[in-house]
C-alpha positions as CSV (number, residue, x, y, z in Angstrom):
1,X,15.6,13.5,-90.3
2,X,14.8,17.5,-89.8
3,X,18.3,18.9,-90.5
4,X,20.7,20.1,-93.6
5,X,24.1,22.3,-93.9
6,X,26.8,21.9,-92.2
7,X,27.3,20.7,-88.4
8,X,30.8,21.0,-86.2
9,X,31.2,18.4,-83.1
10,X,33.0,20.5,-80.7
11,X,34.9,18.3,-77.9
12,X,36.7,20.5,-75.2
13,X,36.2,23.4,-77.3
14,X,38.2,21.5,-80.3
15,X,36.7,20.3,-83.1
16,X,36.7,16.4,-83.2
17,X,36.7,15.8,-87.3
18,X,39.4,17.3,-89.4
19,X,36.7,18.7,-91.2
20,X,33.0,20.1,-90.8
21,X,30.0,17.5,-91.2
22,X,27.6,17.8,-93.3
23,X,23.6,16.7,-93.2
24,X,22.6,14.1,-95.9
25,X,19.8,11.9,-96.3
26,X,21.0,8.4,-95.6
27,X,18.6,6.9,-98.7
28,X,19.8,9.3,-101.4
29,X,22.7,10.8,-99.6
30,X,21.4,14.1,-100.9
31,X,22.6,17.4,-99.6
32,X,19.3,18.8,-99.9
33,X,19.4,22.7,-99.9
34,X,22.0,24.2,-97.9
35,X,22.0,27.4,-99.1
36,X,20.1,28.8,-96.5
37,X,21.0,26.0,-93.8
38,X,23.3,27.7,-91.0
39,X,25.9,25.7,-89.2
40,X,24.6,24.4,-86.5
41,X,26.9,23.0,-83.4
42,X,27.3,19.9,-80.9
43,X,29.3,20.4,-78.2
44,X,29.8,17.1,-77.1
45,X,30.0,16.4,-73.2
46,X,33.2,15.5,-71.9
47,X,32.9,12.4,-70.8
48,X,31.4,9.3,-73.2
49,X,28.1,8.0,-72.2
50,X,28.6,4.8,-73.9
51,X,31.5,2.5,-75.8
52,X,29.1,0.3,-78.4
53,X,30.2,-2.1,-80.5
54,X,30.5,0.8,-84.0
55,X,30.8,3.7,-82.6
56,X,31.3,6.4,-79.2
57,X,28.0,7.6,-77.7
58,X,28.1,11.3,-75.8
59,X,25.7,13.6,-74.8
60,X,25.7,16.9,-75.7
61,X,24.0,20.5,-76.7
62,X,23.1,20.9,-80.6
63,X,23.0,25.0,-80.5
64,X,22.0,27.0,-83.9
65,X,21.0,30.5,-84.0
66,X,17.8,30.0,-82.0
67,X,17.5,27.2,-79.7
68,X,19.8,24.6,-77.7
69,X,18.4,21.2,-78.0
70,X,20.3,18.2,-75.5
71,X,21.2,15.5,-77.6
72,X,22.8,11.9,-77.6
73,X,25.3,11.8,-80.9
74,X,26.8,8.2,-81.8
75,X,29.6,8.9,-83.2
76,X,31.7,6.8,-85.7
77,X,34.8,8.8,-86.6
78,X,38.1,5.8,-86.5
79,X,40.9,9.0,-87.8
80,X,39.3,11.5,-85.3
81,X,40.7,12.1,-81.4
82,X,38.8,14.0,-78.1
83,X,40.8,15.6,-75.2
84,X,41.5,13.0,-72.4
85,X,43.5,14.3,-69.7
86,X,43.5,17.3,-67.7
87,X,46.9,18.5,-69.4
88,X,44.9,18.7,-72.9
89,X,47.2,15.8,-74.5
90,X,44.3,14.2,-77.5
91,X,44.0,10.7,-78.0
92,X,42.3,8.7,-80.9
93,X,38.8,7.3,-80.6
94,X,39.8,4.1,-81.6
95,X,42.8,1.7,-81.1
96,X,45.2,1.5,-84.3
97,X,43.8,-1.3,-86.0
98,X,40.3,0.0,-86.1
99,X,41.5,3.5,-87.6
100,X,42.6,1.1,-90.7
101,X,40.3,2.1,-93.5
102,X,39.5,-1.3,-94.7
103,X,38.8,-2.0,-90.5
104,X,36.5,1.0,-90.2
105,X,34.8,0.4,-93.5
106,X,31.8,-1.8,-91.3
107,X,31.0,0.6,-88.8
108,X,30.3,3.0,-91.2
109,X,28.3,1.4,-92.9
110,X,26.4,-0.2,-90.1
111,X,25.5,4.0,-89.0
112,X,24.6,4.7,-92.2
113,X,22.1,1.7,-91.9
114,X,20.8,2.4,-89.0
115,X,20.2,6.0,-90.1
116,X,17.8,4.3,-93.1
117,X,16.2,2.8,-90.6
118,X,15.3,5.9,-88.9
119,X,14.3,7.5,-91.8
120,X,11.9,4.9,-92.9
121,X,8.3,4.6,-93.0
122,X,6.1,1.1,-93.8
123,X,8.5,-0.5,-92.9
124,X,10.6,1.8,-90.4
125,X,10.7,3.8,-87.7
126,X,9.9,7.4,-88.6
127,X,6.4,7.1,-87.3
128,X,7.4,5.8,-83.7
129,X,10.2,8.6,-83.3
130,X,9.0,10.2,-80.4
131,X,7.1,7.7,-78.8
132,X,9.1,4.1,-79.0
133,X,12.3,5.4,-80.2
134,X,13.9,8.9,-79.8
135,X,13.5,11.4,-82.1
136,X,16.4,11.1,-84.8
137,X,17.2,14.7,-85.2
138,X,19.6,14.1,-88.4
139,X,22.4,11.8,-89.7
140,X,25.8,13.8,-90.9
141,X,29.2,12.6,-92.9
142,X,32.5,14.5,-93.2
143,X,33.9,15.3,-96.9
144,X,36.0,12.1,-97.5
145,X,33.4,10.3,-95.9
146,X,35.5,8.5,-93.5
147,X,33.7,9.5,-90.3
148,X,29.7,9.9,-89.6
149,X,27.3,10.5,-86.9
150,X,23.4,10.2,-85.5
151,X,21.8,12.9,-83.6
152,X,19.1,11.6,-81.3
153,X,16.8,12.7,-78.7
154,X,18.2,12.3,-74.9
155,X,15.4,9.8,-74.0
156,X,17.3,9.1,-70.8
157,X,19.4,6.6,-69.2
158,X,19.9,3.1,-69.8
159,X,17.5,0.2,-67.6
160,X,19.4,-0.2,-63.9
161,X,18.4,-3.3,-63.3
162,X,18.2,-6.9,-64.9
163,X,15.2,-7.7,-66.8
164,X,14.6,-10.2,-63.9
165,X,14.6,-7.5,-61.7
166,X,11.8,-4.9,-62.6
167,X,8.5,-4.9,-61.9
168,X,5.8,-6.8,-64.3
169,X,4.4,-3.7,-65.4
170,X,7.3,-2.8,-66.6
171,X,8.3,-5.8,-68.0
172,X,5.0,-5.7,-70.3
173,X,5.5,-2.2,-71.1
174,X,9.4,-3.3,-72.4
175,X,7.7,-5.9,-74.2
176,X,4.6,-4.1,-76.1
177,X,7.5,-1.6,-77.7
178,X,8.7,-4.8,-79.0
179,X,5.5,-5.7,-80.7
180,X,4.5,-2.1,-81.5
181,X,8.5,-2.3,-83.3
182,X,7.3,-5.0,-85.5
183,X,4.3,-3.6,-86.5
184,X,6.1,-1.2,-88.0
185,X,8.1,-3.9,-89.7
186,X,11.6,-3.8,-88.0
187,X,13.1,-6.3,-85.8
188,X,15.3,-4.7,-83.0
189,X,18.1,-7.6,-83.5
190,X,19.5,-7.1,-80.0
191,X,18.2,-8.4,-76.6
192,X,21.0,-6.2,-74.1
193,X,19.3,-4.3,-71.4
194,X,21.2,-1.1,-72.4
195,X,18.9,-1.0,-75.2
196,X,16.1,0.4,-73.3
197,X,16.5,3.7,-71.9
198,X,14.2,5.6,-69.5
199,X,12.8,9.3,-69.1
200,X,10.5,11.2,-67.5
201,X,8.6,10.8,-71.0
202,X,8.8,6.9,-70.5
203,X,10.9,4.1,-71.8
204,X,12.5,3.9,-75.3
205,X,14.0,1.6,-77.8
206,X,17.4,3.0,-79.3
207,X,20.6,1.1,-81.2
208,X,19.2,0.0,-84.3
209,X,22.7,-0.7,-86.5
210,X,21.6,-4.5,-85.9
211,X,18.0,-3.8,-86.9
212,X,16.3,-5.3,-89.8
213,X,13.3,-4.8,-91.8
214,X,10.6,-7.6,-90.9
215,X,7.1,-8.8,-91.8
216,X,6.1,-9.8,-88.6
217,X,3.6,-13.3,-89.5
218,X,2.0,-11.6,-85.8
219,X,0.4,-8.6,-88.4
220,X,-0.4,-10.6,-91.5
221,X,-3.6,-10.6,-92.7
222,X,-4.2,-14.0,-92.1
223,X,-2.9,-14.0,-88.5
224,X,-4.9,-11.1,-87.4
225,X,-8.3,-12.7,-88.6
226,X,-7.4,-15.7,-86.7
227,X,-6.4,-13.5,-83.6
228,X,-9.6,-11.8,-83.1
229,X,-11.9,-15.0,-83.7
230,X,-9.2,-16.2,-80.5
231,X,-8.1,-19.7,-82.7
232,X,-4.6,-17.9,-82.8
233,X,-2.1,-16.8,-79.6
234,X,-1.1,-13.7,-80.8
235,X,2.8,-14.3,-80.2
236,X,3.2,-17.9,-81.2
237,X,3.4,-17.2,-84.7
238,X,6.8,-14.9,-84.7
239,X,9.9,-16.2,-83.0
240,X,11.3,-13.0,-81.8
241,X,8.4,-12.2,-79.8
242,X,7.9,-15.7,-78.2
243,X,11.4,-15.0,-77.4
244,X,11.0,-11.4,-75.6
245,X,7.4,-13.0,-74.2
246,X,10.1,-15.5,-72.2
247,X,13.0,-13.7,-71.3
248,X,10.2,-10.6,-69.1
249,X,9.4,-13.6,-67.7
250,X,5.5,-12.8,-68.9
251,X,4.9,-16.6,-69.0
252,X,5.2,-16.3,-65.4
253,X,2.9,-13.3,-64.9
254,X,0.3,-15.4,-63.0
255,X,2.8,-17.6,-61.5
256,X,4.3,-15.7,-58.1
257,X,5.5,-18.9,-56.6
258,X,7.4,-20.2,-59.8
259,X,8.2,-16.7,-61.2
260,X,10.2,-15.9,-57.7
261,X,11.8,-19.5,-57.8
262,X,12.8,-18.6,-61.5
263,X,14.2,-15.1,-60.3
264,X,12.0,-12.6,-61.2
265,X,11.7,-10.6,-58.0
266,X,11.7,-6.9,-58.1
267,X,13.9,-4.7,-57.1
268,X,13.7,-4.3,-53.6
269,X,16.3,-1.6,-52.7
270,X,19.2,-3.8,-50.9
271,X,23.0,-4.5,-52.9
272,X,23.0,-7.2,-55.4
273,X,23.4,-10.2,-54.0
274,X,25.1,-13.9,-56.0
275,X,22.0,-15.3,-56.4
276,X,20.5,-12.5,-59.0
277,X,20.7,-14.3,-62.5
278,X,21.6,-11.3,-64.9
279,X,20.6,-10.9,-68.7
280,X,22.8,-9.8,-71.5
281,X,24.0,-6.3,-71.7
């Protein structure tokens, strides 16, 4: 988290709270110092990249007095409402029985969790930002505290294809974030495909309001003694990685015959056809 002061999301030129946002820390909800913190801007993009399970995902442009930085914001506001239609008529973010304050009460929540995440070190994720996971740029709440959002690094565009489908470099690549994940003591919580997104910086982990904080039995003491005198297999002692081992299909990784019998084929440029088994998300 880098930012304090005060932040306006700008949708269409109209601002999407009733009132400005301001920067905290999600640990001590601090305001820090904001004296000499200017306002700093989102104009949010006009159409949503995403719909998730808490909250509206757009890109935008974070401007203050010196730079513009692209952004992805997730966005949990249930009272607030974006321009829709060409005619400028507004419409609510969320359906009528979400914008219930006992309804919306979760999601928030689940941000502000997330945000900890992101703002956590041993465990946590503030030393992969970056690298694994994009940059958190900072984590803001309106006055009543009825609407919040998470700034992040653009780090790109969800996966295109099924797991099944991608190459096996890739697939190892998708799975060593996982492991790198829980060596820094989180557990990602959700297996979807839209959960990895791609650059030209590389791929990246991102939705964390399922994570959890996790002492991985792969990095105990123990574990890792056993590891490099090879009486150990280094994933067989943590479920969740078995788990992502098997569903890249990295069992298989030696296996062409069974591996294309089991689906894992690459991508090889021609439409979808019945036959390619999908994974979540």
């Amino acid at each position: 988290m880098i930012l304090f002061g005060t932040l306006r999301l700008l949708h269409d030129g109209l601002d999407v709270a009733r009132e400005p946002f301001r920067f905290i820390d999600p640990w001590s909800r601090s305001l820090g110092n904001i004296e000499n913190e200017p306002e700093r801007v989102v104009r949010l993009n006009e159409e949503e990249l995403a719909r998730g399970r808490i909250g509206r995902v757009f890109r935008g442009q974070l401007e203050d007095s010196s730079s513009i930085l692209h952004v992805v914001v997730k966005l949990v506001a249930p009272t607030s409402f974006i321009t829709q239609s060409p005619h400028g008529a507004r419409h609510f973010l969320y359906s009528n029985q979400h914008r219930k304050r006992n309804n919306a009460a979760p999601f928030l929540l689940d941000l502000a969790h997330e945000a900890r995440i992101y703002a956590s070190s041993s465990p946590g994720l503030r030393s992969l930002q970056g690298s694994i996971v994009p940059l958190c740029i900072g984590y803001a709440v309106n006055e009543r505290a009825t609407s919040a959002c998470l700034i992040l690094e653009d780090a790109g565009d969800a996966l295109p294809f099924p797991y099944k489908r991608l190459p096996l470099p890739e697939r190892r690549t998708l799975y060593e974030l996982q492991v790198k994940l829980h060596e820094a003591g989180v557990s990602h919580g959700d297996v979807a495909r839209r959960n990895f997104v791609k650059s030209s910086k590389g791929i990246r982990l991102i939705d964390f309001d399922r994570a959890s904080f996790h002492k991985c039995p792969r990095f105990s003491v123990a574990n890792n003694l056993n590891i490099s005198s090879g009486t150990m297999n280094s994933r067989s002692e943590c479920a969740e990685l078995e788990r992502w081992f098997r569903l890249f299909g990295l069992y298989l990784a030696e296996d062409d015959v069974k591996g294309r019998r089991e689906g894992f084929v690459p991508w090889d440029g021609r439409p979808w056809g019945e036959d390619v088994v999908s994974d979540s998300g």
